[in-house]
N, C-alpha and C positions, 0 to 999 in steps of 0.2 A: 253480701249477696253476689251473685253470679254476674256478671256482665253484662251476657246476652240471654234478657230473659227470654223463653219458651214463649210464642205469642199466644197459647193456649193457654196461658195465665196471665195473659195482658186483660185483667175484666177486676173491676170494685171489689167484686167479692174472692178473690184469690190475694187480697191485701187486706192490712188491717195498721190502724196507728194507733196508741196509748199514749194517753199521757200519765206520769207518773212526777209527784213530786216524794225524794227523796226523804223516809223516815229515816227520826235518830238510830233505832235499832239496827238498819242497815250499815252503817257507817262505825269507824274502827275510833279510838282514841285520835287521832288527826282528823277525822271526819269525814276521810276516802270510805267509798264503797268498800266492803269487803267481796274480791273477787268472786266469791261463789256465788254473793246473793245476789249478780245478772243474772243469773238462771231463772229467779224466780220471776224477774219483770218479760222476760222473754217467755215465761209460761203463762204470765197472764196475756201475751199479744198472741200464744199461738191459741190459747182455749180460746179466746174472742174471734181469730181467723177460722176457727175449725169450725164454730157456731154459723160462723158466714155462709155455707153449705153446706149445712143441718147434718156436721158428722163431730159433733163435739164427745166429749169423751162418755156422755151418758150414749150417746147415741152410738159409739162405737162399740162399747159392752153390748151395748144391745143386739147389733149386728152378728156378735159370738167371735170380733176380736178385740184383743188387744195390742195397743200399739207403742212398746217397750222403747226407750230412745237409747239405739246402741254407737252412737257415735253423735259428739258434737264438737264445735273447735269457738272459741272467741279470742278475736283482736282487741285489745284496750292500747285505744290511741291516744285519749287524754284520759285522766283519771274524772270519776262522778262524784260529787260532794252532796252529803248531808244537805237538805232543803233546795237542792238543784232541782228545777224542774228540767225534767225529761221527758222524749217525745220515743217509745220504741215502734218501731216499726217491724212489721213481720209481713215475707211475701213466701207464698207458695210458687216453689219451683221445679219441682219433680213430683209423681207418682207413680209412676210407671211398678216398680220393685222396690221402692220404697217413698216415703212421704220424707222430702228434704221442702225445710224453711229456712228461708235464709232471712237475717237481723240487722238493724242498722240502728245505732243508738244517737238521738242528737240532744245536743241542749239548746231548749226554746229558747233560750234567752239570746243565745249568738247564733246558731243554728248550723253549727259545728256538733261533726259527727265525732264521737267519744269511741264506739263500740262496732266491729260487724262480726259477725258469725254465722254458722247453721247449728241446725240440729237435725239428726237420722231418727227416723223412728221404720220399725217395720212390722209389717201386720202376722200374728200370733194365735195360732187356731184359741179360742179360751179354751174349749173342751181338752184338745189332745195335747196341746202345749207348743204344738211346732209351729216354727219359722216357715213363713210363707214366702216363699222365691220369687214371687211377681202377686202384683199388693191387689185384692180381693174384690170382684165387680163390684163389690156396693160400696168401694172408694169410685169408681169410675161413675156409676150411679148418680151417686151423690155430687160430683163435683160436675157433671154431664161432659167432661171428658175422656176421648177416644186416644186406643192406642195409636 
């Protein structure tokens, strides 16, 4: 996550935490995570944050966009084990031209952060298919923030 967060997103609902405890499927023959599948723990922290200001992904279709993720990055600081529980964290920190969430992975057990990253997503007319340049009032609506 960003450093200095935007104080337009210092409020409850522009955060969200999961807990997750680590299934076997996730985890490789040694019992480490296998790299990709943080993606999916960091999708269930952003569906639950987007729910938080009733723009979760039914409600974004509905809207008439879509919001495609064309850029993301993750740090892996310690590795995540098979039956770890884990605390993700996800904060919203931009909308303006695009919806960036920034990730913080820790383990509850020590409370040592494992993981941080973002993800880019940007909003997609559904009808005409195009990239929208600056992210569409009923993001701004929705979250009751101003440019």
């Amino acid at each position: 996550m960003t450093s200095k967060l935007d104080p337009r997103f210092n409020e409850p609902r522009f955060s969200t935490r999961v807990e997750i405890t680590v299934p076997f499927h996730d985890a490789d023959a040694m019992g480490v995570v296998w790299h990709g599948n943080y993606f999916r723990y960091l999708e269930i922290a952003r569906e639950q944050l987007l729910k938080q200001f009733d723009y979760g992904y039914r409600q974004m279709q509905a809207s008439g966009y879509v919001w495609p993720i064309v850029d993301t990055r993750l740090k892996y600081i310690a590795p995540v084990l098979f039956e770890q529980r884990i605390e993700v964290r996800a904060q919203l920190e931009e909308i303006e031209n695009r919806l960036r969430i920034g990730y913080q992975i820790f383990d509850i057990e020590t409370g040592k952060r494992t993981t941080t990253g973002y993800t880019l997503q940007v909003a997609v007319d559904a009808q005409t298919k195009e990239m929208c340049f600056v992210s569409p009032q009923v993001l701004f609506d929705k979250t009751g923030v101003s440019l």
